[in-house]
N, CA and C atoms of all chains as a GROMACS GRO file, in nm:
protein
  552
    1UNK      N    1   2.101  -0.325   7.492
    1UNK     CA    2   2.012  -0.417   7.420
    1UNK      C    3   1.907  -0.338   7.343
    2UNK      N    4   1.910  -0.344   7.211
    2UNK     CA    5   1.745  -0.267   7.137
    2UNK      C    6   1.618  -0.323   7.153
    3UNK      N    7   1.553  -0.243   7.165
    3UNK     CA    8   1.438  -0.290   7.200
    3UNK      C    9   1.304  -0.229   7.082
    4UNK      N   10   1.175  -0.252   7.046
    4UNK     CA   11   1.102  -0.256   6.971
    4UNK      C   12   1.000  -0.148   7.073
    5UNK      N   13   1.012  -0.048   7.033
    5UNK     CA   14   0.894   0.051   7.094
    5UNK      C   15   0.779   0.001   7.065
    6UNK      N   16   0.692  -0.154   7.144
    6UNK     CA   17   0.569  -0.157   7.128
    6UNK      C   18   0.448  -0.071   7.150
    7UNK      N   19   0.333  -0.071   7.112
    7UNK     CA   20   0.242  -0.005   7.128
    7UNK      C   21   0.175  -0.067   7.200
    8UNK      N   22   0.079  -0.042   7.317
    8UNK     CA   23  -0.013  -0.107   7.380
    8UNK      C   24  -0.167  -0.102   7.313
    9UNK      N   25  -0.208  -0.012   7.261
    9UNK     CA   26  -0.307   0.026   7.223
    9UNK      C   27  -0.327  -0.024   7.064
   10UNK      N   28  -0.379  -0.088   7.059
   10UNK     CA   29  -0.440  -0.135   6.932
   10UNK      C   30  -0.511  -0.023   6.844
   11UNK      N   31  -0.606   0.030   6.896
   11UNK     CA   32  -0.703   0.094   6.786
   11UNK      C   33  -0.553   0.221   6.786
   12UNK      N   34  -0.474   0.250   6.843
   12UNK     CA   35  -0.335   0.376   6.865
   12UNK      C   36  -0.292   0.269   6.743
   13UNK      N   37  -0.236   0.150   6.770
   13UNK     CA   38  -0.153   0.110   6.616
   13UNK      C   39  -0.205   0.126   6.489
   14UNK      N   40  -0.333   0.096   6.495
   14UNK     CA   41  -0.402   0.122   6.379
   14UNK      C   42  -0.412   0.257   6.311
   15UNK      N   43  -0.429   0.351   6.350
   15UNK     CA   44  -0.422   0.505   6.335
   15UNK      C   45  -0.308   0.595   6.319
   16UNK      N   46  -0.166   0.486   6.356
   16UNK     CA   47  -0.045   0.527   6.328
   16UNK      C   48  -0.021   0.411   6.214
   17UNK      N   49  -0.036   0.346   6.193
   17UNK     CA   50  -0.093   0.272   6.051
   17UNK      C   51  -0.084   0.353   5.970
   18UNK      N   52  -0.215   0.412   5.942
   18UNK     CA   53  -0.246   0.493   5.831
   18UNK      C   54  -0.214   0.630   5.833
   19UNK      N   55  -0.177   0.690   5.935
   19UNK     CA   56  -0.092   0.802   5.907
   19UNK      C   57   0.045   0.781   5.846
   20UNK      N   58   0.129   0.666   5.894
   20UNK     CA   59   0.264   0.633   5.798
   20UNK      C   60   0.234   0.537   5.696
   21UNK      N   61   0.135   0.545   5.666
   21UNK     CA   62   0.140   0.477   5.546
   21UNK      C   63   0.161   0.356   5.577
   22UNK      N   64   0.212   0.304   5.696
   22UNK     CA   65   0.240   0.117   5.708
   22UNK      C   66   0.120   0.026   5.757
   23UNK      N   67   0.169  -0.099   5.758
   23UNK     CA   68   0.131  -0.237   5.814
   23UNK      C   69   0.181  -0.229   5.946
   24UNK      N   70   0.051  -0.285   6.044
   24UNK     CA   71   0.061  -0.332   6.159
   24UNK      C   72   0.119  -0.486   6.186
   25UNK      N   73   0.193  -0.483   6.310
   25UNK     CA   74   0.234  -0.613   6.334
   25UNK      C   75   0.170  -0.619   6.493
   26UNK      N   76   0.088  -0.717   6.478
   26UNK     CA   77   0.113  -0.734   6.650
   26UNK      C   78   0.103  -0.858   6.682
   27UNK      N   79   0.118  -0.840   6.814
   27UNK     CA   80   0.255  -0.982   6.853
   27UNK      C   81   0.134  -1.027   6.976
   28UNK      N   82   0.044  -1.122   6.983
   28UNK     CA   83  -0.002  -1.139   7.115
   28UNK      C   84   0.051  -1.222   7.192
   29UNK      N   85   0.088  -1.213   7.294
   29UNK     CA   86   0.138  -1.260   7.342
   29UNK      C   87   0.059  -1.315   7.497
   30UNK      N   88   0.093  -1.436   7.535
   30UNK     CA   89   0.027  -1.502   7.673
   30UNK      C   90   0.086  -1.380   7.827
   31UNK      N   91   0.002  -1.356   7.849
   31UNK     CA   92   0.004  -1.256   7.948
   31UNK      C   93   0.045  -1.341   8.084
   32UNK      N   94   0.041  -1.480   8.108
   32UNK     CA   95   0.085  -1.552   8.186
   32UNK      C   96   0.221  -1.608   8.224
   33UNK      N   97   0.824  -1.517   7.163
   33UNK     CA   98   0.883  -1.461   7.136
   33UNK      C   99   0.987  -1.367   7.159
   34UNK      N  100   0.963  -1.317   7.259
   34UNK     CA  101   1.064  -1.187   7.307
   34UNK      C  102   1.200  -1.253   7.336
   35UNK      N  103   1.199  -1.372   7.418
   35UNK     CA  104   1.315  -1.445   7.438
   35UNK      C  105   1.418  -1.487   7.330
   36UNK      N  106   1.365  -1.501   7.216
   36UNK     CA  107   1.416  -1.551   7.074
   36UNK      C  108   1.461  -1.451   7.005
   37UNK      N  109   1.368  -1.421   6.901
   37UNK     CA  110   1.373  -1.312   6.817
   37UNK      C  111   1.379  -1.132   6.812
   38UNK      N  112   1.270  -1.072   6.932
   38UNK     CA  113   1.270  -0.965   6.899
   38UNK      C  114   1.379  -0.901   6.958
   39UNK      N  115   1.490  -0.940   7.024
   39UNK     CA  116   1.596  -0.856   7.081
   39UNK      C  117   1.693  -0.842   6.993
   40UNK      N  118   1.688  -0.930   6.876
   40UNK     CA  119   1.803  -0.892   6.759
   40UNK      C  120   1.805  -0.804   6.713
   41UNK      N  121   1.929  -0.730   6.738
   41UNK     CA  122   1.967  -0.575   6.649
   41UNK      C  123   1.863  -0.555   6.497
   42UNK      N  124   1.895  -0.661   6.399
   42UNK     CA  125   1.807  -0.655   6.277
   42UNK      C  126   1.678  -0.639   6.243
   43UNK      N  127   1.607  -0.717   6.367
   43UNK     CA  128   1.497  -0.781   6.364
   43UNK      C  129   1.406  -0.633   6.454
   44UNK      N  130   1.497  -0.600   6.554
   44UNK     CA  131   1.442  -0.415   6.603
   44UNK      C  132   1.443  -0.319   6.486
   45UNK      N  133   1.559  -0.324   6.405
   45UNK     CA  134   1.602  -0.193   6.336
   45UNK      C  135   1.494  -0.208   6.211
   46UNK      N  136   1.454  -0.344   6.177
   46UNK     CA  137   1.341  -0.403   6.058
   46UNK      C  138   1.164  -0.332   6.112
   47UNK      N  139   1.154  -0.407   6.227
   47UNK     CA  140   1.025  -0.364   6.270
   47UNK      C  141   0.981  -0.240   6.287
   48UNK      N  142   1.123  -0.165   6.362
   48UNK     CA  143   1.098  -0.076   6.404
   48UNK      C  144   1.093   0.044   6.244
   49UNK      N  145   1.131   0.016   6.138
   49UNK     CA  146   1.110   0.087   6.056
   49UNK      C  147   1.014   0.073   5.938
   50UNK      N  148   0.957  -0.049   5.941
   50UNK     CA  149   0.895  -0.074   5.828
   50UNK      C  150   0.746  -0.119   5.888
   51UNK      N  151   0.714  -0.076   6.021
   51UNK     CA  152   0.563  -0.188   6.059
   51UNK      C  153   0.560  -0.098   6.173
   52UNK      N  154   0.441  -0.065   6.186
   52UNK     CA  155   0.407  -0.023   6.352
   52UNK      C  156   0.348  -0.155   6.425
   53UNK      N  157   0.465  -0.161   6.552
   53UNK     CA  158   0.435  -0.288   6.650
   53UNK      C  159   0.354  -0.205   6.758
   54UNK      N  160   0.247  -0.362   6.763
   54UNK     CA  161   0.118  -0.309   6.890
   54UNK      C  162   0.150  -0.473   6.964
   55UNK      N  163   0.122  -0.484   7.074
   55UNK     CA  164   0.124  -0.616   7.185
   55UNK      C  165   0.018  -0.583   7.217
   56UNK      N  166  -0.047  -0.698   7.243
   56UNK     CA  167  -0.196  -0.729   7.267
   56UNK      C  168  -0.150  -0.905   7.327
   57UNK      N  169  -0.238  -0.836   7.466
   57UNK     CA  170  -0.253  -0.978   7.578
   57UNK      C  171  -0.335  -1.104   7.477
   58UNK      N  172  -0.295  -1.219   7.492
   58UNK     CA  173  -0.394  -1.319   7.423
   58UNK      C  174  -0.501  -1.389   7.464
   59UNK      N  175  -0.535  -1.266   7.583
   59UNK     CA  176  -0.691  -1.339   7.632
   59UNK      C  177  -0.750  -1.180   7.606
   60UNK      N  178  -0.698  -1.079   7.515
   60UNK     CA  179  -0.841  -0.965   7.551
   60UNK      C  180  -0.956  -0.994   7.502
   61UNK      N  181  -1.080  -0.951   7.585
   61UNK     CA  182  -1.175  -0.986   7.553
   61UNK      C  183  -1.226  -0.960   7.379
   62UNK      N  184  -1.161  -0.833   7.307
   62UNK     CA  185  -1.267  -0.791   7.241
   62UNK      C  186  -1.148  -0.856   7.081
   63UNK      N  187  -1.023  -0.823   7.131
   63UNK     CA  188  -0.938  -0.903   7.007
   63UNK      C  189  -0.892  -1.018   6.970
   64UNK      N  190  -0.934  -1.082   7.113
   64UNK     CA  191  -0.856  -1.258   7.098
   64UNK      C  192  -0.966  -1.338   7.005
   65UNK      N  193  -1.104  -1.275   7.043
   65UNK     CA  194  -1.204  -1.370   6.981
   65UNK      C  195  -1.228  -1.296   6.854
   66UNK      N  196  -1.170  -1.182   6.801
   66UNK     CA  197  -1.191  -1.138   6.668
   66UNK      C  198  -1.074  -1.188   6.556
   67UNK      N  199  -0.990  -1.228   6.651
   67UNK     CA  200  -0.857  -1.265   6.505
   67UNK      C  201  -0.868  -1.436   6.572
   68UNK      N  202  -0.968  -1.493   6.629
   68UNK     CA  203  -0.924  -1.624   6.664
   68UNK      C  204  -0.787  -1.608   6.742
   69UNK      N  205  -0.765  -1.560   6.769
   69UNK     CA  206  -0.617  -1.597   6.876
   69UNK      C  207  -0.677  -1.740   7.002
   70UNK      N  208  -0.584  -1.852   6.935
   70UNK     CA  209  -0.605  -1.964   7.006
   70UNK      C  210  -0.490  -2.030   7.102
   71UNK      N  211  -0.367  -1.927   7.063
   71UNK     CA  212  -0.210  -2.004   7.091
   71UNK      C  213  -0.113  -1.858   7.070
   72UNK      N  214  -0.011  -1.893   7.159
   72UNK     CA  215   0.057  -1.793   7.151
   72UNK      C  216   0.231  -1.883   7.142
   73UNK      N  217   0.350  -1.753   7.083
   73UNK     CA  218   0.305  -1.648   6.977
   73UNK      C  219   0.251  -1.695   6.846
   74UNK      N  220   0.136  -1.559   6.856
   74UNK     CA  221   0.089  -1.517   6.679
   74UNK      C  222   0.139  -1.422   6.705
   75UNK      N  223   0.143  -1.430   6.564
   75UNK     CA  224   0.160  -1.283   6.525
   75UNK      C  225   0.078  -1.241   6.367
   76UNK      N  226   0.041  -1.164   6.406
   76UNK     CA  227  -0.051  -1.115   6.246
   76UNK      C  228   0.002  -0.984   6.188
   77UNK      N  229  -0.041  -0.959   6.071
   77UNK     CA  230   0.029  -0.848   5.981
   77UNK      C  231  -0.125  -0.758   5.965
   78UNK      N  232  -0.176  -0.663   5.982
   78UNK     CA  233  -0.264  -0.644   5.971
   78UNK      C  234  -0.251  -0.513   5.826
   79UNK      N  235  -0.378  -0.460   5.818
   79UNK     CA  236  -0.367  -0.301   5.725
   79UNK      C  237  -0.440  -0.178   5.857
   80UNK      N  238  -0.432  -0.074   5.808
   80UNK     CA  239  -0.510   0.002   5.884
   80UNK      C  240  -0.633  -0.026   5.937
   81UNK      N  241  -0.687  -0.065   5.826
   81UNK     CA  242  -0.802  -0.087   5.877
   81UNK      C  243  -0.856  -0.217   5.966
   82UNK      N  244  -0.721  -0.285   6.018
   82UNK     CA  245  -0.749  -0.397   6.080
   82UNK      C  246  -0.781  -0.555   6.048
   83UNK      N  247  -0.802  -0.534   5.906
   83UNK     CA  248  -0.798  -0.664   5.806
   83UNK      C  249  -0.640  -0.717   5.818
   84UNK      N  250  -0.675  -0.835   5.851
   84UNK     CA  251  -0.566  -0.974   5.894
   84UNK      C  252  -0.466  -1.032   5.709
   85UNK      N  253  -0.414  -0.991   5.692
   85UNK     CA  254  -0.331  -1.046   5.565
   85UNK      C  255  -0.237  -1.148   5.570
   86UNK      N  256  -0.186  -1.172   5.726
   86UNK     CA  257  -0.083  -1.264   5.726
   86UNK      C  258  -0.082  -1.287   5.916
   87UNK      N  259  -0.104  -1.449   5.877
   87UNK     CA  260  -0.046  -1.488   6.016
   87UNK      C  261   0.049  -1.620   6.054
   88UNK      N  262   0.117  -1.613   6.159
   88UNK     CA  263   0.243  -1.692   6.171
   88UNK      C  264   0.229  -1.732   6.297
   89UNK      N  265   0.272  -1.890   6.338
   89UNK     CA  266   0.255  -1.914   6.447
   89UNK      C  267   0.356  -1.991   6.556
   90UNK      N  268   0.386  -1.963   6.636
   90UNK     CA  269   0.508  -2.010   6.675
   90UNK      C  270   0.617  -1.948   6.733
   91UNK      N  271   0.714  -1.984   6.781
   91UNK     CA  272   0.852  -1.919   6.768
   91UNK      C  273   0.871  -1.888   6.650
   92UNK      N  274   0.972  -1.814   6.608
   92UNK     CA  275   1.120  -1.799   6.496
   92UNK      C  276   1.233  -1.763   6.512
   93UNK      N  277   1.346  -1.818   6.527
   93UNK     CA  278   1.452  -1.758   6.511
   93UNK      C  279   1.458  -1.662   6.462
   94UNK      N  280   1.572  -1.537   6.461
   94UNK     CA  281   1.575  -1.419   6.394
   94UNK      C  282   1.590  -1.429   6.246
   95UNK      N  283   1.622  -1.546   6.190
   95UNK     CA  284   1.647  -1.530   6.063
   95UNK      C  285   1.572  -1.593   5.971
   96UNK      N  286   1.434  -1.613   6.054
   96UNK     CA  287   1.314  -1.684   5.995
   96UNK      C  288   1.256  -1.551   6.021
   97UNK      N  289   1.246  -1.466   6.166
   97UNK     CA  290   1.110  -1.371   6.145
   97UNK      C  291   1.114  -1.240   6.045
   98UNK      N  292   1.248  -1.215   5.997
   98UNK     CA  293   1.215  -1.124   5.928
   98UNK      C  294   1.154  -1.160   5.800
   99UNK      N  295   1.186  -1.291   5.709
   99UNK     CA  296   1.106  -1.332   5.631
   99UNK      C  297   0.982  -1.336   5.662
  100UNK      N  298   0.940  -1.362   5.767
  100UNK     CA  299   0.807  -1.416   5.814
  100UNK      C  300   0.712  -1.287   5.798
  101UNK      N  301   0.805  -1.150   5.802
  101UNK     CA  302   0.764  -1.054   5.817
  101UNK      C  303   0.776  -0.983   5.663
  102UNK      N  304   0.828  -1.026   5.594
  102UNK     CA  305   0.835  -0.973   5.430
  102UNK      C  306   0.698  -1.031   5.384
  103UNK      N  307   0.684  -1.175   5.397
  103UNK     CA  308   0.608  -1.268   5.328
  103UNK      C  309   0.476  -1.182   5.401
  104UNK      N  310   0.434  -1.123   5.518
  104UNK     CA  311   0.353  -1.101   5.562
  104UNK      C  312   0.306  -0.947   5.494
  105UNK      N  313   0.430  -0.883   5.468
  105UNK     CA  314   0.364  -0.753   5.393
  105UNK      C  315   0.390  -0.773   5.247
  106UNK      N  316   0.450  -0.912   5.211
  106UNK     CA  317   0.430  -0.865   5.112
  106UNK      C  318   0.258  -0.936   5.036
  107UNK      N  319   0.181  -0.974   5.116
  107UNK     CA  320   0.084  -1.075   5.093
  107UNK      C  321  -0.025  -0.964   5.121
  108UNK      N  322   0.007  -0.868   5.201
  108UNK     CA  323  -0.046  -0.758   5.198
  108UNK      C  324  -0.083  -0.642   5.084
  109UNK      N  325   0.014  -0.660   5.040
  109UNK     CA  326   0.025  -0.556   4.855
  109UNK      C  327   0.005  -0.668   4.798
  110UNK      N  328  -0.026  -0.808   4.776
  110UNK     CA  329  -0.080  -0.943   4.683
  110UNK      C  330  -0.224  -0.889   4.709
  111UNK      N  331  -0.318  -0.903   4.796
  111UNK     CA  332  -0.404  -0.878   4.810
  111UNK      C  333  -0.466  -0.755   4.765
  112UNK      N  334  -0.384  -0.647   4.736
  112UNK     CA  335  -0.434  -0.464   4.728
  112UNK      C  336  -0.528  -0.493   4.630
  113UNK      N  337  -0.523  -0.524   4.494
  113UNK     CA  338  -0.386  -0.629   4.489
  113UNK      C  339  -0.278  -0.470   4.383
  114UNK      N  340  -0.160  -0.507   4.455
  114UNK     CA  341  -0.038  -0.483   4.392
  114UNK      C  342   0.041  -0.584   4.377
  115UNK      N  343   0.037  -0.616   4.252
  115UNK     CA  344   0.129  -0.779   4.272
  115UNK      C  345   0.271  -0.714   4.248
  116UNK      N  346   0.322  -0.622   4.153
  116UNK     CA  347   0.458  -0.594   4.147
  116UNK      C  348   0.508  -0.522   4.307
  117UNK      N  349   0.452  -0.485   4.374
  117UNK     CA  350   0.513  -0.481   4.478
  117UNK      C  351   0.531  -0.557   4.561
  118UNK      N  352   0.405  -0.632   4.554
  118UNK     CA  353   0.411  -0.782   4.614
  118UNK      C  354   0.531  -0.848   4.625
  119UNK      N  355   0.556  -0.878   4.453
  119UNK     CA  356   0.710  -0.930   4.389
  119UNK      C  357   0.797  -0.900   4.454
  120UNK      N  358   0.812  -0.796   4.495
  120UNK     CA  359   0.962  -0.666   4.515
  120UNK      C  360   1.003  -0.776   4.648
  121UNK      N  361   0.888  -0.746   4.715
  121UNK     CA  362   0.845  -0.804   4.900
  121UNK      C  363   0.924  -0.939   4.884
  122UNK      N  364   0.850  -1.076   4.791
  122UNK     CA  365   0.884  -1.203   4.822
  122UNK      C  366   1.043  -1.158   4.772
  123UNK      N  367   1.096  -1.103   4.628
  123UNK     CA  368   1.228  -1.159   4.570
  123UNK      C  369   1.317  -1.080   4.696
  124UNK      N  370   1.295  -0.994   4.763
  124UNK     CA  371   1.378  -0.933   4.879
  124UNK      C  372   1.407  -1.090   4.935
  125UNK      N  373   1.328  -1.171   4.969
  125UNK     CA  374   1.332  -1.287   5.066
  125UNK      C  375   1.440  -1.362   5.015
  126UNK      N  376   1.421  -1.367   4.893
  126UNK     CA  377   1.525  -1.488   4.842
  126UNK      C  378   1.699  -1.393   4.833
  127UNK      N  379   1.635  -1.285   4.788
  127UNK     CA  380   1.804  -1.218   4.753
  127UNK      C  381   1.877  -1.198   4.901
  128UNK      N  382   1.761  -1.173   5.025
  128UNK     CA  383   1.833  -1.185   5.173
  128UNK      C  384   1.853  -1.267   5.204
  129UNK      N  385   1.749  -1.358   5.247
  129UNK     CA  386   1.740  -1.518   5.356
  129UNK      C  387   1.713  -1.649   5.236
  130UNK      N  388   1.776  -1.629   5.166
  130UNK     CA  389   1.798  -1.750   5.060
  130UNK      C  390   1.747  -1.882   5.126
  131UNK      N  391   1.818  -1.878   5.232
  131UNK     CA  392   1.793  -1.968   5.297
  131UNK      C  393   1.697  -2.023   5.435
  132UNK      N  394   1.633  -1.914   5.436
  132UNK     CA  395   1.518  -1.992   5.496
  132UNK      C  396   1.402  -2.040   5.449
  133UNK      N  397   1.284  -2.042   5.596
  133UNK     CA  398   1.220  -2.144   5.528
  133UNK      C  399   1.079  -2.130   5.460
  134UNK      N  400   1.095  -1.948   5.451
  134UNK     CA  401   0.962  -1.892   5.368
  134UNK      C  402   0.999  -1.881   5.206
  135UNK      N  403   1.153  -1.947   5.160
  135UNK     CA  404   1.164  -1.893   5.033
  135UNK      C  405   1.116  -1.975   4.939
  136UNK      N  406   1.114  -2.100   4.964
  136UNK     CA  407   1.038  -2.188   4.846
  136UNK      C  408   0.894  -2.128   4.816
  137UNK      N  409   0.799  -2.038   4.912
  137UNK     CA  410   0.672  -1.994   4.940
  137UNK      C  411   0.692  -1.868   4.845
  138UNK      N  412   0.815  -1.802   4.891
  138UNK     CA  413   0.812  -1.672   4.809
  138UNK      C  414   0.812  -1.733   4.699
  139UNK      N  415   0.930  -1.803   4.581
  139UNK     CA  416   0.929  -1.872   4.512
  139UNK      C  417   0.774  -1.887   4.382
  140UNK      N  418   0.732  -1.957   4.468
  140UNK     CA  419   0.623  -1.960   4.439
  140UNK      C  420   0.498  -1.888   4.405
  141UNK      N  421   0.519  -1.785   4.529
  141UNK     CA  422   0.433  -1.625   4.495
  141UNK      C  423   0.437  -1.554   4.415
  142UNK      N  424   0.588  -1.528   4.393
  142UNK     CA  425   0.637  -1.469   4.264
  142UNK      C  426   0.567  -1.519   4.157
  143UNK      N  427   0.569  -1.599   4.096
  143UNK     CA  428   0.531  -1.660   4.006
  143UNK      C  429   0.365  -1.666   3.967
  144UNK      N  430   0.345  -1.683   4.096
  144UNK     CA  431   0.180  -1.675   4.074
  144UNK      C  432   0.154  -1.557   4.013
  145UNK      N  433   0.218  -1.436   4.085
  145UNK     CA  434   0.197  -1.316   4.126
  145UNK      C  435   0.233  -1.279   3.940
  146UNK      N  436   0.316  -1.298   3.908
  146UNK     CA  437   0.342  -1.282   3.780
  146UNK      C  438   0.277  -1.303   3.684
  147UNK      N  439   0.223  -1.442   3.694
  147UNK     CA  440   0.142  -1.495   3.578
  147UNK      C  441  -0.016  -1.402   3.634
  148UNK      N  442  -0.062  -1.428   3.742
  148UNK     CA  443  -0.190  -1.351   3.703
  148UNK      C  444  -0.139  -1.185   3.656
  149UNK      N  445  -0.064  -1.137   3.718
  149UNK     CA  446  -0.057  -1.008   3.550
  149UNK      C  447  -0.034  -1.004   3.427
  150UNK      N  448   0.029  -1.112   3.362
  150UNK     CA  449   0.056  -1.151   3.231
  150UNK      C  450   0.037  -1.256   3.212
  151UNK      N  451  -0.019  -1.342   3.211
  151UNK     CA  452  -0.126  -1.494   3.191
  151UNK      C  453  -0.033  -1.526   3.084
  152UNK      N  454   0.092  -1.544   3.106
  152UNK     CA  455   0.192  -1.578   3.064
  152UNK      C  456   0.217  -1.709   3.134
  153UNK      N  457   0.232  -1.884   3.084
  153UNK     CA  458   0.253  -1.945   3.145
  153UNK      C  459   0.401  -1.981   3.211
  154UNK      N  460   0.500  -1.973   3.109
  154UNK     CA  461   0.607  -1.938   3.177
  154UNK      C  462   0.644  -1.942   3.318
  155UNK      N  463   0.546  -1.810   3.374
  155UNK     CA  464   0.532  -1.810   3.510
  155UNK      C  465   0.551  -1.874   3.542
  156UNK      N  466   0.422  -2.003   3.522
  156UNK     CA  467   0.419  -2.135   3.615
  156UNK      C  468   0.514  -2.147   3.584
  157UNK      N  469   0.533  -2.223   3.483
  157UNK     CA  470   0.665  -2.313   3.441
  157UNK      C  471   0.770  -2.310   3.518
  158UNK      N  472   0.794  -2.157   3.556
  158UNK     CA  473   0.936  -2.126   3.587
  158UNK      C  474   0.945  -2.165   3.758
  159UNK      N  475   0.774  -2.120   3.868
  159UNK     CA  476   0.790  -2.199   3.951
  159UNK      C  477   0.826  -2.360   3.955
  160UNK      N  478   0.814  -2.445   3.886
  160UNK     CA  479   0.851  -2.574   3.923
  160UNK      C  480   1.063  -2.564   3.894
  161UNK      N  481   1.062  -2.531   3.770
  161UNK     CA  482   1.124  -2.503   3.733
  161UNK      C  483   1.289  -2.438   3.857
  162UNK      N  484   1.235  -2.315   3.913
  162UNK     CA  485   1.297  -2.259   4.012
  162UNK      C  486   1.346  -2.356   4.150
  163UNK      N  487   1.207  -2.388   4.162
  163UNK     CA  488   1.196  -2.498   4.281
  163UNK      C  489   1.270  -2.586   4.260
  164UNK      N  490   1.245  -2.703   4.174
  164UNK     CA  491   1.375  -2.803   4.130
  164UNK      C  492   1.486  -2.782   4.158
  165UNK      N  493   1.537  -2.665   4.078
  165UNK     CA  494   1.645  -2.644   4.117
  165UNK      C  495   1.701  -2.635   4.243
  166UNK      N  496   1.641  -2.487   4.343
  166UNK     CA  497   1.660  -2.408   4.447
  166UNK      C  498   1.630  -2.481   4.550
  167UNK      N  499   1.531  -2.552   4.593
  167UNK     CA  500   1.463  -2.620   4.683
  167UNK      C  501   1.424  -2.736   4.635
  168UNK      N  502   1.463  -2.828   4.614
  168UNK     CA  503   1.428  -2.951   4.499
  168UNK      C  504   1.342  -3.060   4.656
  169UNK      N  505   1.424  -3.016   4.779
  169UNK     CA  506   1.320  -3.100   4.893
  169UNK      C  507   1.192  -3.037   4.930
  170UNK      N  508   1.118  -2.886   4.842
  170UNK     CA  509   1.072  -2.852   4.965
  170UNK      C  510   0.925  -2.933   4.956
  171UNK      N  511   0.825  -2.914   5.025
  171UNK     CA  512   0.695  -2.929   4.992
  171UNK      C  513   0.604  -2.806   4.876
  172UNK      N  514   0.634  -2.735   4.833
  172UNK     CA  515   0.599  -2.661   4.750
  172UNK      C  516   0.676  -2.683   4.622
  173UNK      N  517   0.747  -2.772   4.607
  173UNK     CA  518   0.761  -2.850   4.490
  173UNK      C  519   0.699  -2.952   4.426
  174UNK      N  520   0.616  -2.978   4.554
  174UNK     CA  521   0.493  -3.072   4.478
  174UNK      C  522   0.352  -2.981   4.474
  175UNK      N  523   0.377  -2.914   4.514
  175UNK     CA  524   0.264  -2.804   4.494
  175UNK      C  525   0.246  -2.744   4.350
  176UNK      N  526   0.360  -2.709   4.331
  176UNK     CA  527   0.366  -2.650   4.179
  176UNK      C  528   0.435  -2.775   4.101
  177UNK      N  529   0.430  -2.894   4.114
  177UNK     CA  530   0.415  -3.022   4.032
  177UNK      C  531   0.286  -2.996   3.921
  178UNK      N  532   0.219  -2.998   3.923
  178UNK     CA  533   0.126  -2.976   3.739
  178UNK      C  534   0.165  -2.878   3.656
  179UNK      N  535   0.246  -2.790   3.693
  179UNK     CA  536   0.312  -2.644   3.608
  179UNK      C  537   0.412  -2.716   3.502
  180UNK      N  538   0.481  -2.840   3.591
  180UNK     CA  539   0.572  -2.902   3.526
  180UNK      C  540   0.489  -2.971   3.371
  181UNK      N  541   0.405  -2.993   3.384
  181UNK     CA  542   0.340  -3.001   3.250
  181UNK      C  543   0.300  -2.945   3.157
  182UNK      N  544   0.321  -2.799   3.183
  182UNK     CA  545   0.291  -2.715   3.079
  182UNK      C  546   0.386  -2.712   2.956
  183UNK      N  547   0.491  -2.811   3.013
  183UNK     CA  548   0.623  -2.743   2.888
  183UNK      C  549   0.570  -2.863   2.793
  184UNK      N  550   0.485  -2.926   2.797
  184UNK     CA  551   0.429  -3.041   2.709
  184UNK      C  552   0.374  -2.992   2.617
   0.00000   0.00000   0.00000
C-alpha cells in the first residue's frame, strides 16, 4: 500500500517549503 | 480522509511530488485557532511562509482531491500573482479530471485569470460561453451569467 511521508512538524513543513521551492499541504485531521 | 483518498497510488505519487505534506492534530493549541480549523478534514494549501491560499473541506474521493489540489496551487500562483501559471494549474484540471467537480471553477479562473492580463473581454465572454457548453448545469454558470452580455 503507498503511503504519503507526512510531516509532523509544521514550522519542519514550512522550511522544506521553501527550500524545494513548493506549497504546503496539510491535512488536519481529528485526533479522536 | 486517510480512509478515502490518501491511499491511492495517484493521489501518493501527486502529493508526494508536487507539495510537502505536514498533519497537524485539529485541536493544536497554537494552529487550530490560527487557520480557524473548526471541522475536520481540512485541508489547506499553504506558501512558505504559512499564508493560507486554498482551503477544502470535507471528504474527496480520489478523483476530486487531486483537483482539489491543482485548484489549490494553482490559486496560489493567482495570488503571486502569476496568472499564466495559474492558467497552466486550472487547464491541467480540465485536460485531466474533465470531469469533476472543480472544473466549471477552473473554467472560470482561467478566464478571469486571462482577462485581468489582457483586459480583453473575450475572456469573459468565453467563460459563459465555455460553461454553456461544458457544464451548462453547473452553478458557475450563473455566476458568469452577465459576461453573456458583453457580446451585445
Amino acid at each position: 500500500m503507498p503511503e504519503i511521508n507526512w510531516l509532523t512538524s509544521f514550522d519542519a513543513g514550512l522550511a522544506q517549503a521553501k527550500a524545494d521551492d513548493k506549497l504546503v499541504l496539510v491535512d488536519f485531521f481529528n485526533p479522536g | 480522509m486517510n480512509a478515502v483518498a490518501f491511499p491511492d497510488s495517484e493521489v501518493v505519487d501527486f502529493v508526494s511530488s508536487k507539495l510537502i505534506p505536514v498533519r497537524v492534530p485539529a485541536d493544536d493549541p497554537k494552529l487550530a485557532p490560527r487557520y480557524k480549523i473548526k471541522w475536520t478534514p481540512t485541508l489547506l494549501i499553504l506558501d512558505a511562509e504559512g499564508v493560507e491560499h486554498y482551503r477544502s473541506l470535507g471528504f474527496y474521493p480520489p478523483k476530486d482531491l487531486i483537483p482539489s489540489l491543482l485548484m489549490g496551487m494553482g490559486m496560489a500562483k493567482y495570488n503571486l500573482p502569476d496568472r499564466p501559471a495559474a492558467c497552466r494549474l486550472f487547464e491541467q484540471i480540465l485536460a485531466q479530471y474533465p470531469a469533476a467537480s472543480l472544473a466549471p471553477e477552473a473554467v472560470y479562473l482561467i478566464g478571469v485569470s486571462r482577462y485581468i492580463e489582457t483586459h480583453d473581454i473575450n475572456n469573459l465572454i468565453g467563460i459563459y460561453d465555455r460553461l454553456a457548453a461544458e457544464y451548462p448545469d453547473s452553478p458557475w454558470l450563473t455566476r458568469a451569467d452577465p459576461y453573456r452580455l458583453l457580446k451585445m
